[in-house]
N, C-alpha and C positions, 0 to 999 in steps of 0.2 A: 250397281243398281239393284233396289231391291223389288220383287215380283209379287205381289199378295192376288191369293188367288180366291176366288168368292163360287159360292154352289150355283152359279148362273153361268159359270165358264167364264165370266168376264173378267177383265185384268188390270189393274191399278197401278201403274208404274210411278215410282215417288221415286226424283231423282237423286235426292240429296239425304243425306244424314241430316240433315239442318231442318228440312222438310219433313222427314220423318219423326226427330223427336217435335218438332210445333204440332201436327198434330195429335203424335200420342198425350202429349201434354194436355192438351184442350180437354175440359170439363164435355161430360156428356151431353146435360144441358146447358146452355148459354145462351138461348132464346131470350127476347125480352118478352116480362108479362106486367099484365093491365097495370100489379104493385111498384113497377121499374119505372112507371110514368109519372109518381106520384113523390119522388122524391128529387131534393131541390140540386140542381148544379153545383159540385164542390170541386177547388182547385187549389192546387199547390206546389210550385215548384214547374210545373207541368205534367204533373199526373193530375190526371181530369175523371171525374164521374159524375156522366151524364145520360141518365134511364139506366137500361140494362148495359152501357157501353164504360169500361174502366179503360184510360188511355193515356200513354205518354208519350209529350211532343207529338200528337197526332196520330200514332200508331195504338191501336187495340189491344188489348191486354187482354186474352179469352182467361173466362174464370167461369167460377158458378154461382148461384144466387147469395150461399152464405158468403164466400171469399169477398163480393160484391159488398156485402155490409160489415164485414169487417174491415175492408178499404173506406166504406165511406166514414166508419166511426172514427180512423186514423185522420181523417182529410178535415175533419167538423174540428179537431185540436192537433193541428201538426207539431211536432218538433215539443211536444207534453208528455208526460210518462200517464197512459192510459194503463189504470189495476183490471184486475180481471173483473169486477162486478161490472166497467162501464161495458162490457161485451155480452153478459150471462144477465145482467138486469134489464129495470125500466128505460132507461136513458137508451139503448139499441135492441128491439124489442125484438124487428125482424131478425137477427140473427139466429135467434134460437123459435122462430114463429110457427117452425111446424108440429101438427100432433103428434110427433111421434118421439118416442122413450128415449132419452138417450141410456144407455145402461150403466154407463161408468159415470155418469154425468155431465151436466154442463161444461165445467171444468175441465175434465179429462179429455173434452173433445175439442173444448180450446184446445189445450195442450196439442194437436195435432192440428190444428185448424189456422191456428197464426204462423207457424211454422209453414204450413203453404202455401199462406200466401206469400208470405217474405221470398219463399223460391221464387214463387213465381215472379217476383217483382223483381228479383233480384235476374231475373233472367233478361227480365225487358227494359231494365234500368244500366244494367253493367257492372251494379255496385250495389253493396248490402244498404237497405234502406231503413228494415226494422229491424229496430235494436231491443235489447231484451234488460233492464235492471232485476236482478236479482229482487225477489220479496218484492217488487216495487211496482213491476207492471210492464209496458213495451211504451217503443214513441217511434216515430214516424221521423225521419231527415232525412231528404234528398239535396 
């Protein structure tokens, strides 16, 4: 059993390993906002995104807002080799919608960006779901 201990004396007991990486796993933010209301229900397979909530066969998928639009761009054409423009361009806008710099690029931060979600999915799936072609782009099969 692990003990985390907080500047208030108080004590958090997390019984399981299992428990413990779910929540270090969880995105900081996960909150739904007013933007999460605004986009349409997509389905496939059984992984569902519906507002701020990414889910399969019923169970939650915690993520964060980008990870959130980079599942939905997979769900809008499953089982398609998506190139990197359809993520960094016009066609999924929120993905990249905040003001702020990226420094290595859009790109670079893909490079990092679809790789976690694939974890993630692959964690709550049981099985790699994005797959990656070379030069080509990613696609989605469950």
């Amino acid at each position: 059993m692990i003990t985390v201990h907080r500047a208030s004396g108080a004590e958090n007991r997390i019984s399981s390993q299992e428990e413990r990486l779910a929540q270090a796993a969880r995105p900081k933010s996960t909150k739904q906002t007013a933007e999460d209301d605004d986009y349409e229900t997509l389905e496939y397979n059984g992984l569902i995104a519906r507002g701020a909530v990414i889910s399969y066969l019923g169970r939650p998928i915690y993520m964060g807002f980008q990870q959130r639009q980079v599942v939905r761009a997979f769900l809008k054409r499953p089982e398609s080799i998506l190139p990197p423009d359809v993520f960094t361009g016009d066609e999924n806008p929120d993905i990249f919608a905040s003001k702020r710099e990226y420094r290595r690029g859009k790109k670079a931060t893909l490079g990092k960006l679809i790789p976690a979600v694939h974890k993630i999915l692959l964690e709550a799936i049981g099985e790699p779901c994005i797959f990656n072609e070379p030069k080509e782009g990613w696609y989605l099969k469950i």
